[in-house]
C-alpha positions as CSV (number, residue, x, y, z in Angstrom):
1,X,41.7,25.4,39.7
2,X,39.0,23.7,41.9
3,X,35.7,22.3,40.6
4,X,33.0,25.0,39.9
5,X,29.4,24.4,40.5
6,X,27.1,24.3,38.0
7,X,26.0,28.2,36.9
8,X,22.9,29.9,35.0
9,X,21.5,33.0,33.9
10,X,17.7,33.8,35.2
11,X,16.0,35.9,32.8
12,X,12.9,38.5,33.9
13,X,10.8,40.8,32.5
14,X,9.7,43.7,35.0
15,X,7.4,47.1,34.0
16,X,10.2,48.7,33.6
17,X,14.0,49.9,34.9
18,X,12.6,50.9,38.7
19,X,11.2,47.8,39.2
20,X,13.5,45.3,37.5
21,X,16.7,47.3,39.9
22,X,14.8,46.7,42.8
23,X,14.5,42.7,42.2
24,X,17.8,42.5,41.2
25,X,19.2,44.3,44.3
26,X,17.8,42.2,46.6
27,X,18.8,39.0,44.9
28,X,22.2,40.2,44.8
29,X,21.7,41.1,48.8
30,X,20.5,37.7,49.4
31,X,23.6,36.4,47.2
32,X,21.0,34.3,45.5
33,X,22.8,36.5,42.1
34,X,26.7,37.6,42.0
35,X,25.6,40.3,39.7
36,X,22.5,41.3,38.1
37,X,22.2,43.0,34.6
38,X,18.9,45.7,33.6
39,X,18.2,46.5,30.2
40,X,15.5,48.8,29.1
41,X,12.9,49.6,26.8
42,X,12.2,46.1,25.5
43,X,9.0,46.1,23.4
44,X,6.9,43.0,24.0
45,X,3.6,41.6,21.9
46,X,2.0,38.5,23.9
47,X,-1.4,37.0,24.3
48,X,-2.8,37.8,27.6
49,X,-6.3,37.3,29.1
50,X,-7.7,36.6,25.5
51,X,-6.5,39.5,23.8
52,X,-3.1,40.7,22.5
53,X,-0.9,42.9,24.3
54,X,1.8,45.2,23.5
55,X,3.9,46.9,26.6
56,X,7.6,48.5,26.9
57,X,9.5,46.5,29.2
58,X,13.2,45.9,31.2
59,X,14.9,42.9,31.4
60,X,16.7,41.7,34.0
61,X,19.9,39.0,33.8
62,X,20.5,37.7,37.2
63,X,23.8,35.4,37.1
64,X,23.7,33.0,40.1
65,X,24.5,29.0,40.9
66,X,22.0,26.6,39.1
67,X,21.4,25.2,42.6
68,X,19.8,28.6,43.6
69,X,17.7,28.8,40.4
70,X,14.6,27.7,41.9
71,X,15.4,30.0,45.3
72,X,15.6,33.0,42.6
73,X,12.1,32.1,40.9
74,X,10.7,32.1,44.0
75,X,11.9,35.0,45.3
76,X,11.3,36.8,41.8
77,X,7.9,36.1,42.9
78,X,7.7,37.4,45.7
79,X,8.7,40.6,45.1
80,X,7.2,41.0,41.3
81,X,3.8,43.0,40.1
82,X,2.8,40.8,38.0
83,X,0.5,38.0,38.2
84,X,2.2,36.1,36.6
85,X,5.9,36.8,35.9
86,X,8.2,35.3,33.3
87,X,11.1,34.2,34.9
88,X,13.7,31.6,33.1
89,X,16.7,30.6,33.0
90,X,19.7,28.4,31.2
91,X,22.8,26.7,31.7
92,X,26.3,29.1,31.4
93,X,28.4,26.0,29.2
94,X,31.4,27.9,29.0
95,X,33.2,31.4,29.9
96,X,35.9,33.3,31.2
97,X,37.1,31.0,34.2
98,X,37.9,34.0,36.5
99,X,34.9,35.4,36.0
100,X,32.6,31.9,36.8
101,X,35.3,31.8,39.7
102,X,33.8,35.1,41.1
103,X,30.6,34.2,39.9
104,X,30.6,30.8,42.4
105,X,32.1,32.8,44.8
106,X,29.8,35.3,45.3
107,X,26.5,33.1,45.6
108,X,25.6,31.3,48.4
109,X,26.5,27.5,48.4
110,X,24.8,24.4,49.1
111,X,26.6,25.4,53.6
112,X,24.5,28.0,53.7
113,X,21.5,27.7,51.1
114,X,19.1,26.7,54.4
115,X,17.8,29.7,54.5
């Protein structure tokens, strides 16, 4: 089996299902994510603008080539309501091979990253 590239997972937080779908389909459009994954009603408590906060929230799993990782922030950005979005990620170590196979496949390389 040939070499695969080096592969993460981008986690988001998004107001909720609608919005998080919506990110996550157009970074699997843009192939900058093989596959995305939504989960909702995630309760959240954080510090915001000097006060504490409590909201329901999705979260969205976007799989994608490490290389791309800072092509996904950005984009995440872009499309996201908040002012300030978290967006994250970490290294995949291990995993079904045919499945990081696909995974590589299905995002765009370094050919075609100049976007």
């Amino acid at each position: 089996m040939e070499s695969l590239p080096a592969l993460s997972f981008v986690y988001v937080t998004a107001p909720g299902k609608n919005e998080a779908l919506a990110i996550g389909r157009v970074l699997v459009e843009e192939r900058l994510a093989a596959c995305i994954n939504v989960f909702e009603g995630m309760s959240s408590v954080y510090h915001w603008q000097n006060a504490i906060e409590e909201a329901t929230e999705a979260v969205l799993i976007a799989k994608t080539r490490t290389s791309l990782v800072p092509a996904v922030i950005a984009r995440v950005k872009t499309l996201h309501p908040y002012t300030c979005p978290c967006v994250v990620s970490w290294p995949l170590h291990d995993g079904n091979p045919d499945y990081l196979q696909w995974l590589a496949a299905e995002t765009r390389g370094e050919e075609s990253r100049k976007v």
